[in-house]
N, C-alpha and C positions, 0 to 999 in steps of 0.2 A: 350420342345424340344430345345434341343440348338446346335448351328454348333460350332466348333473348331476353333477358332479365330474369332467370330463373337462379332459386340461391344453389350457392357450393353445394349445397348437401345433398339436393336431388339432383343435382348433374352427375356425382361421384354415386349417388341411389341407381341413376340409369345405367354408368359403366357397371356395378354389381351386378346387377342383375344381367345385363347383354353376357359377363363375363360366366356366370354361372348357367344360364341357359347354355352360353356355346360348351363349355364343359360337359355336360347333360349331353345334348347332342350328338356330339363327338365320343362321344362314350356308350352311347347307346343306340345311335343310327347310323354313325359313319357317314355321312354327309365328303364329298368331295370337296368341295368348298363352302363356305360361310354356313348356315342353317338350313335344315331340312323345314319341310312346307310346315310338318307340323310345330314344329320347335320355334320358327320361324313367326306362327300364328298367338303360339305360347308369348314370347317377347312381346306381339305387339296386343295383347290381352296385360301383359303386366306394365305397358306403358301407359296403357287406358287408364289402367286402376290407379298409375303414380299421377297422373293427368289429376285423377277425380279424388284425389286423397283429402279425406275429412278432414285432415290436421294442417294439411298444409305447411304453413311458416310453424305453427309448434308442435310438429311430427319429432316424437321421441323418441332417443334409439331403440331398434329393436328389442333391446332386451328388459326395457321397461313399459313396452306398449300393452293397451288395452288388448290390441289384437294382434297375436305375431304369428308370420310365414315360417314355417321349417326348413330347414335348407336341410335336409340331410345328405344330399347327394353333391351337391357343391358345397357347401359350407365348410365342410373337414377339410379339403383343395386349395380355398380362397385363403386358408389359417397357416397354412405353409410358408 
């Protein structure tokens, strides 16, 4: 998904995230195709949030942010 004038960094922020939800998913619900309802609803609750991000243009990598997401279940996946 990408917005119309939205920088590099949250268009490659929304593949992450789509990328490690479908992981999750597929690992856990076995969806025949694309995302189950709830996983599905998960994505577009974490698109809201990158929609409404306080930082916006100075959103720093996660691993120096005030407030950071865990990824334990995708994250060790995505390092591959």
């Amino acid at each position: 998904m990408t917005i119309a004038g939205e920088k590099p960094r949250f268009t490659r922020e929304r593949r992450t995230v789509r990328f490690m939800v479908e992981i999750f998913c597929r690992d856990h619900h076995h969806p025949t195709t694309g995302l189950c309802e709830q996983c599905d609803g998960l994505y577009a609750y974490a698109m809201a949030r990158l929609d409404n991000c306080v930082f916006k243009d100075d959103k720093p990598p996660a691993s120096s942010a005030p407030c950071t997401a865990t990824r334990r279940t995708a994250g060790p996946r995505c390092a591959r």
